[in-house]
C-alpha atoms as a printed R data frame, in Angstrom:
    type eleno elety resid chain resno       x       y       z
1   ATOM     1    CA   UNK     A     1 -22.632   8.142 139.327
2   ATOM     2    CA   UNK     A     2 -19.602   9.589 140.612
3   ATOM     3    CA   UNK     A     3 -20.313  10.974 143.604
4   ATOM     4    CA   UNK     A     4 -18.042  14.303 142.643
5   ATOM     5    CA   UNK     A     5 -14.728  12.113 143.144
6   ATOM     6    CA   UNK     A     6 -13.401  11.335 139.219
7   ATOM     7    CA   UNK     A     7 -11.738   8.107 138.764
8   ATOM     8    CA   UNK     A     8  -9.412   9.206 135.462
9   ATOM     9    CA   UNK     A     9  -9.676  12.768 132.936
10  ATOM    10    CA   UNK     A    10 -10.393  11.805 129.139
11  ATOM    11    CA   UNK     A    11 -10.167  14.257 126.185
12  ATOM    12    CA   UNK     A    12 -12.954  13.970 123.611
13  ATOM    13    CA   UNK     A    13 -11.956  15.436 120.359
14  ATOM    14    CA   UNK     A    14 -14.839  15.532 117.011
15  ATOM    15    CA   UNK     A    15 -15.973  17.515 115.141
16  ATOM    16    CA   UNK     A    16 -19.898  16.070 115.390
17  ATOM    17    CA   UNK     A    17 -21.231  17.839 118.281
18  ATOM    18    CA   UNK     A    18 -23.885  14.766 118.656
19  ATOM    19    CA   UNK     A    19 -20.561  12.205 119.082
20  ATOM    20    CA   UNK     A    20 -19.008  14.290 121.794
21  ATOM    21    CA   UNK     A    21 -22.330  15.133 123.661
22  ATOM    22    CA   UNK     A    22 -23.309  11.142 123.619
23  ATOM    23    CA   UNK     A    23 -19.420  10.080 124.392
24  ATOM    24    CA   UNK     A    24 -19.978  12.974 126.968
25  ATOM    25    CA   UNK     A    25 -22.527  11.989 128.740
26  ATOM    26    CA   UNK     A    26 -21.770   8.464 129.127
27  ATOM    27    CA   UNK     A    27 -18.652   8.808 130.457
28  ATOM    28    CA   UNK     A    28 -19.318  11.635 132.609
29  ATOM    29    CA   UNK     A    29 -21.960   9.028 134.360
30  ATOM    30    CA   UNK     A    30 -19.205   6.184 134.109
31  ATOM    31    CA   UNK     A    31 -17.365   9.042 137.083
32  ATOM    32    CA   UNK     A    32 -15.115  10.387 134.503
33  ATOM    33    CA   UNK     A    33 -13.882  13.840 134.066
34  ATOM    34    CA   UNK     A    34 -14.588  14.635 130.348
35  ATOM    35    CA   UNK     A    35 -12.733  17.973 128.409
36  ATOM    36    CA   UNK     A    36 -14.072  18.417 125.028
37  ATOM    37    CA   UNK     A    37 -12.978  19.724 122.065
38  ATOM    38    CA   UNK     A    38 -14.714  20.245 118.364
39  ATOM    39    CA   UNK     A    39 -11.661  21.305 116.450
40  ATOM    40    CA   UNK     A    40  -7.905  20.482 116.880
41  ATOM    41    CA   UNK     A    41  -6.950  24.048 118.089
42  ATOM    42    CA   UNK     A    42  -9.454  24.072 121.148
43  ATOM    43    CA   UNK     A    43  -7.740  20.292 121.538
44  ATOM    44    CA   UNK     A    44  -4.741  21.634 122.102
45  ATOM    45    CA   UNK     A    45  -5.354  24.726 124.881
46  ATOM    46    CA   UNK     A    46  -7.593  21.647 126.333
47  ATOM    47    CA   UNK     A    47  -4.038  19.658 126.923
48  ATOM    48    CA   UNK     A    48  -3.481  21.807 130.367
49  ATOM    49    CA   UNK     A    49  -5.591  19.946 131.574
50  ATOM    50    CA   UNK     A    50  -3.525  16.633 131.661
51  ATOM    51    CA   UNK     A    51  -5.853  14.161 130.539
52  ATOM    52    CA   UNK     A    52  -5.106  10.887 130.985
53  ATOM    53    CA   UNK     A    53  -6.284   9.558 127.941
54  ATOM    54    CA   UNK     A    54  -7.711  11.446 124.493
55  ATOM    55    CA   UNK     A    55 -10.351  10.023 121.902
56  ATOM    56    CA   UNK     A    56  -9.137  11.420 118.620
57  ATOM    57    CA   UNK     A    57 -11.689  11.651 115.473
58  ATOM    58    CA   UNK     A    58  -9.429  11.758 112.166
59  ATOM    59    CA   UNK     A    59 -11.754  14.414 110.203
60  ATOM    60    CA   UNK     A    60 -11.408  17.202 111.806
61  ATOM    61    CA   UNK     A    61 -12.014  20.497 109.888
62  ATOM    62    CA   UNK     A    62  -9.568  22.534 111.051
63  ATOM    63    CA   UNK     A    63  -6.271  19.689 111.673
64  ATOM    64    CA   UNK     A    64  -6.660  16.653 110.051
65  ATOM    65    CA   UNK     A    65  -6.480  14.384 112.768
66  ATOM    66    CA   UNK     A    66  -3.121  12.538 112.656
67  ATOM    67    CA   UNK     A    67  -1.422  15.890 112.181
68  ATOM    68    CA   UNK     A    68  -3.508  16.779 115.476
69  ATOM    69    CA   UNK     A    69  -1.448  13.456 117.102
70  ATOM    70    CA   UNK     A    70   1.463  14.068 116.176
71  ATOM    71    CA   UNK     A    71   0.977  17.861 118.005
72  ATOM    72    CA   UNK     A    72  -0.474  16.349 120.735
73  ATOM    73    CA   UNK     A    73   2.172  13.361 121.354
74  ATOM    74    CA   UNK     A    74   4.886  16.103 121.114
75  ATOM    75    CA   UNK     A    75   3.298  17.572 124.383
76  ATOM    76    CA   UNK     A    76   1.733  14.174 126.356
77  ATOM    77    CA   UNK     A    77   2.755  10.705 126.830
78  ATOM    78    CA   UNK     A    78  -0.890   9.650 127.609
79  ATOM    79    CA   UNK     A    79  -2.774   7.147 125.093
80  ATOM    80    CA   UNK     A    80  -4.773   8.180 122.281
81  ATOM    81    CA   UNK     A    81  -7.258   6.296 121.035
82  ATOM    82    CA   UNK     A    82  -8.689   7.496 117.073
83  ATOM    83    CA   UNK     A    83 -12.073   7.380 116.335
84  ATOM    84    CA   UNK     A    84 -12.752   6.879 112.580
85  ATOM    85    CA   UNK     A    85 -14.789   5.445 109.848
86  ATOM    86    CA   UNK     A    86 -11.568   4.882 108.086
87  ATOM    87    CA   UNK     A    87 -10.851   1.468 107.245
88  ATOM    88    CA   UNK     A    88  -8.009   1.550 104.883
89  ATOM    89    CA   UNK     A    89  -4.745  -0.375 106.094
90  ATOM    90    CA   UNK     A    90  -2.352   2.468 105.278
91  ATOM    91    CA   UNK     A    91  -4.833   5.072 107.363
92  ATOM    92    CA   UNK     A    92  -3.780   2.769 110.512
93  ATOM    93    CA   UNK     A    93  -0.695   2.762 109.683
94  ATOM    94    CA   UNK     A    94  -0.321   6.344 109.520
95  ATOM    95    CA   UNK     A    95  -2.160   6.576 112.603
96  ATOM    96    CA   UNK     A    96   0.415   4.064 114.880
97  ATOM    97    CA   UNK     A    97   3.185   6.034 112.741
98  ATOM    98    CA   UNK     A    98   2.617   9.783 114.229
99  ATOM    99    CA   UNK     A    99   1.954   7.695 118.293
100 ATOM   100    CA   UNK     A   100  -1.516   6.623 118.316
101 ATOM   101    CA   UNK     A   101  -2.428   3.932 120.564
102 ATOM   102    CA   UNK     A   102  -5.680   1.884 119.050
103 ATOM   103    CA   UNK     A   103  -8.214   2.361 116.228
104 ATOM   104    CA   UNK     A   104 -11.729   2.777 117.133
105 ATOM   105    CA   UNK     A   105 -14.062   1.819 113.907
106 ATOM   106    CA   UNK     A   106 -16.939   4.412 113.188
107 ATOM   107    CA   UNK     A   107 -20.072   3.492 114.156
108 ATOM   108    CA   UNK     A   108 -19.042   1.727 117.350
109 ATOM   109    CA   UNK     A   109 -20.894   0.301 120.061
110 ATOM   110    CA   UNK     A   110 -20.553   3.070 122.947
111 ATOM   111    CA   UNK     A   111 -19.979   0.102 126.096
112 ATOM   112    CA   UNK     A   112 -17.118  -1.359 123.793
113 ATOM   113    CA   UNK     A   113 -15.460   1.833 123.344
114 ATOM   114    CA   UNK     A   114 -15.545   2.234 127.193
115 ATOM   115    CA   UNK     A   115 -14.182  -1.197 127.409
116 ATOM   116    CA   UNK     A   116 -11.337   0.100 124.968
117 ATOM   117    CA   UNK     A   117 -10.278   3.180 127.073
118 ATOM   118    CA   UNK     A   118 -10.700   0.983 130.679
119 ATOM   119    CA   UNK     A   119  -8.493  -1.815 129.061
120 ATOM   120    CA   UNK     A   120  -5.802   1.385 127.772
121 ATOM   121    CA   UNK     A   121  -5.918   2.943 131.181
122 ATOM   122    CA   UNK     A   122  -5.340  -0.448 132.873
123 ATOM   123    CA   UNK     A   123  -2.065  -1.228 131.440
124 ATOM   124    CA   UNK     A   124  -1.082   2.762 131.691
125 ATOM   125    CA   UNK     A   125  -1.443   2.142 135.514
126 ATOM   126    CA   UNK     A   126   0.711  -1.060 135.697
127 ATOM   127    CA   UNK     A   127   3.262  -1.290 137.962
128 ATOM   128    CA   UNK     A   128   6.393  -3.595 137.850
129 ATOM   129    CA   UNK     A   129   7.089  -4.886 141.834
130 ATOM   130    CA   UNK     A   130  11.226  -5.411 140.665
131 ATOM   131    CA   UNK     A   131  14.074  -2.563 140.311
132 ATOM   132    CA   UNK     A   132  12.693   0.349 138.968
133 ATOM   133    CA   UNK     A   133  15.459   1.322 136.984
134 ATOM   134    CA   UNK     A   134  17.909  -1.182 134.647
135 ATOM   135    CA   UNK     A   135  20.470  -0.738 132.754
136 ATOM   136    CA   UNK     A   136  21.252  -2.410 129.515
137 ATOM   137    CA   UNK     A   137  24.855  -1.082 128.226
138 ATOM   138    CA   UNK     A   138  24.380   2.725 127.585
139 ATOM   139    CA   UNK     A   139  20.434   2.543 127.727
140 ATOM   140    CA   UNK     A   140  18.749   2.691 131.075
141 ATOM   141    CA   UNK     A   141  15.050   1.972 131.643
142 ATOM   142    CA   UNK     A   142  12.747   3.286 134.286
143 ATOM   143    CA   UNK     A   143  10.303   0.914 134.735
144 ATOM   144    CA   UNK     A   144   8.325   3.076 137.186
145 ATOM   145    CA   UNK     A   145   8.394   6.266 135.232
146 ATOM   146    CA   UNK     A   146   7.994   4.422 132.363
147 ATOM   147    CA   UNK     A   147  10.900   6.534 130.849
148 ATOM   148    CA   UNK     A   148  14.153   5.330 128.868
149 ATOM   149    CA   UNK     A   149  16.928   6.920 128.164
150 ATOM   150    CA   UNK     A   150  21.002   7.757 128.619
151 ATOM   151    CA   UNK     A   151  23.001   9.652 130.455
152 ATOM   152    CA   UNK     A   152  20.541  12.278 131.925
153 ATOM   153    CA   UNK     A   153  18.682  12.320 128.300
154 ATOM   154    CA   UNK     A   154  15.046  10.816 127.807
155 ATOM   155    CA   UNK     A   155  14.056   8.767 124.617
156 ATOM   156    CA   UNK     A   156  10.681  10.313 123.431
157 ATOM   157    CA   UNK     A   157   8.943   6.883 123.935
158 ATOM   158    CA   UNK     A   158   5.140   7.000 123.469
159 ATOM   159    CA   UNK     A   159   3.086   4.830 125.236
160 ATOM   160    CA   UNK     A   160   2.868   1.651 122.916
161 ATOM   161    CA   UNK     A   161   6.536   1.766 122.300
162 ATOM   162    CA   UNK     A   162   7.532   1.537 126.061
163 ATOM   163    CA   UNK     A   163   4.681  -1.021 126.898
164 ATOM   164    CA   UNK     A   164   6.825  -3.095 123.790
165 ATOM   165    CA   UNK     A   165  10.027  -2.334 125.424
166 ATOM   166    CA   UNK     A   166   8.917  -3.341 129.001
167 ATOM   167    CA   UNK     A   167   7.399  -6.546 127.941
168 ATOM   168    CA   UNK     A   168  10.592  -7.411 125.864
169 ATOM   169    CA   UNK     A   169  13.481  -6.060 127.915
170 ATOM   170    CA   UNK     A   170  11.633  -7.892 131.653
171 ATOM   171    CA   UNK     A   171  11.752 -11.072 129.794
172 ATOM   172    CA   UNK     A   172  15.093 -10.590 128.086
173 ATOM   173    CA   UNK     A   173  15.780 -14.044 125.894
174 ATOM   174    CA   UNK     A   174  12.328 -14.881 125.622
175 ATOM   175    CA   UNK     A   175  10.787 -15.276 121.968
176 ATOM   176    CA   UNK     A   176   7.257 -13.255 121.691
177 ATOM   177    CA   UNK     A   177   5.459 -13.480 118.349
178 ATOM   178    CA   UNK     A   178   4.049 -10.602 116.930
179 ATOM   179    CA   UNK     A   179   0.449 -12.000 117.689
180 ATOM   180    CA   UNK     A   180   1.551 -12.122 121.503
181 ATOM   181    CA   UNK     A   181   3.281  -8.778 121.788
182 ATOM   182    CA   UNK     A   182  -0.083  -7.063 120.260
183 ATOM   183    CA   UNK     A   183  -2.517  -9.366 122.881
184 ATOM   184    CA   UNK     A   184  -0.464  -7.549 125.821
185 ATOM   185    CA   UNK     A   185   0.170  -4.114 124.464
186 ATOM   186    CA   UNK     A   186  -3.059  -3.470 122.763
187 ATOM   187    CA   UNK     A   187  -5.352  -5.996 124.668
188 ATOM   188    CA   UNK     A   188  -7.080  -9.321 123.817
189 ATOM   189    CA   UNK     A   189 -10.137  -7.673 122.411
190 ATOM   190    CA   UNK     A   190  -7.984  -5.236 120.248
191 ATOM   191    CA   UNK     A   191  -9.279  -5.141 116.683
192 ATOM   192    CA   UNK     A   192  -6.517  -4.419 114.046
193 ATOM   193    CA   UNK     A   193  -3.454  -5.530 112.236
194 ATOM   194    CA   UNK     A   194  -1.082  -7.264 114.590
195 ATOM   195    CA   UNK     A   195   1.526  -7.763 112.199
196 ATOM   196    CA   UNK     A   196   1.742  -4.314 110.856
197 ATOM   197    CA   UNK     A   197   1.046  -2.784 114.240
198 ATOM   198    CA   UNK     A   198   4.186  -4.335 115.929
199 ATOM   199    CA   UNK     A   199   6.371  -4.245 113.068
200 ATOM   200    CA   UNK     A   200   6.020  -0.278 112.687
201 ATOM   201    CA   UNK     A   201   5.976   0.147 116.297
202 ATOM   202    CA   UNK     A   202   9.320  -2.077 116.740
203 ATOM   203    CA   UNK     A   203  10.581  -0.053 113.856
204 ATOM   204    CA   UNK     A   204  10.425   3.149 115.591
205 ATOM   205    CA   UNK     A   205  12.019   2.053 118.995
206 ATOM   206    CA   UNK     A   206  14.992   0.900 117.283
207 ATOM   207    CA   UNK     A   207  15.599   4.233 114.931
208 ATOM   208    CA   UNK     A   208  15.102   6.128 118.444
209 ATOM   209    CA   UNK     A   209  17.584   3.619 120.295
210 ATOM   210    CA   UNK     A   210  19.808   4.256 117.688
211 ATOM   211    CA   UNK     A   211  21.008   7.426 118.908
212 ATOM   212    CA   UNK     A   212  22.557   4.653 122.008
213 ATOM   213    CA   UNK     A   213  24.053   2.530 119.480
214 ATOM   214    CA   UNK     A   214  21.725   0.174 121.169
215 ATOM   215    CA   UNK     A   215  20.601  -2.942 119.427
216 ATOM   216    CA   UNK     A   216  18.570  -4.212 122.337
217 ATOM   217    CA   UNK     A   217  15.756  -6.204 120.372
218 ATOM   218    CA   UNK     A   218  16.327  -8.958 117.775
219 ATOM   219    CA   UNK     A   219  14.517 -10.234 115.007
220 ATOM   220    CA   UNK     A   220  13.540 -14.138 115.370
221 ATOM   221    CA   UNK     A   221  12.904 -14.824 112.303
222 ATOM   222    CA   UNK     A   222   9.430 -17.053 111.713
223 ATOM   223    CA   UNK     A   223   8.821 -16.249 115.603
224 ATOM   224    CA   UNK     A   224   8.557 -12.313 116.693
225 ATOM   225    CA   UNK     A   225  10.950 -10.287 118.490
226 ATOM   226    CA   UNK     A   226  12.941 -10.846 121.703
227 ATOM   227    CA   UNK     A   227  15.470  -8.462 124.117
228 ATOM   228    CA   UNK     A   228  19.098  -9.674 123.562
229 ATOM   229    CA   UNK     A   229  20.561 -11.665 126.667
């Protein structure tokens, strides 16, 4: 139990009241703060309370759920993790399109989804012991804010793309293969598509680091990605 001190504040949003009362409860007795929400609109007047991580179902009667993430990652940086019995290839792609973090399969084994959203709130809390802030050219990078930008303007990053961008741009020459890059952004245990999920995800930093005429990561062709010297 928690003892009445909360460890981290986690958004439950579905539509099956017996999902959110069982992801409820187990949580709330893992010394979380759980917010709930059974349709996208109560999701949303939920986001005051900063959580620091949301469970997103997809079928949601009111907002279909990726329309409900892309809302959402307008208004938080935090990750969001979709729950869904949605298997289809172009469904998760969709989903890491609008900023989702990780699929979660429907049914799922309750003490692996908690292992999912420990694992996401892990690398949300990492901290790099070096300069905070680097500069590349016109982009600049705050490592400890986890922000990028130039000038006095921030990049809309979510979190996936900046956990790419950190791992790249603090090992700058260094060849990562798309199978490596998904092991550290998305975890060992991850389940999904690691081609697909860092190819879209790469695709997106670079049309937002366009606007900095900055073509920071290169394509290795037969190896991954890596940060130009």
């Amino acid at each position: 139990m928690n003892n009445g001190e909360y460890m981290n504040k986690i958004l439950v949003v579905d539509d099956e009241l017996g999902i959110l009362n069982f992801i409820k409860l187990y949580f709330i007795d893992k010394g979380y703060e759980v917010f709930e929400a059974s349709c996208g609109i109560e999701a949303l007047q939920k986001l005051c309370y900063e959580p620091d991580i949301i469970l997103l179902d997809i079928m949601m009667p009111d907002i279909d759920g990726i329309e409900l993430c892309q809302l959402i990652r307008n208004k938080v940086a935090c990750p969001i993790l979709f729950l869904s019995a949605k298997v289809e290839e172009q469904d998760r792609i969709r989903g890491l399109a609008v900023g989702g973090d990780d699929y979660i399969l429907k049914p799922f084994f309750i003490a692996e989804l908690y292992a999912r959203v420990e694992a996401h709130l892990r690398r949300e809390k990492r901290q790099i012991s070096n300069t905070t802030i680097k500069y590349y050219g016109k982009l600049w990078i705050d490592y400890m804010a986890k922000q990028a930008g130039y000038s006095d303007e921030v990049i809309n990053l979510t979190k996936k793309e900046f956990d790419i961008v950190e791992l790249l741009s603090t090992n700058k020459g260094q060849a990562f293969s798309k199978e490596r890059i998904y092991e550290h952004v998305w975890g060992y245990n991850a389940e999904g598509d690691a081609d697909v999920a860092v190819t879209e995800h790469i695709k997106r930093i670079r049309k937002k680091f366009e606007r900095v005429e900055a073509e920071c990561i290169e394509t290795i062709w037969g190896i991954g990605y890596r940060w130009k010297k």
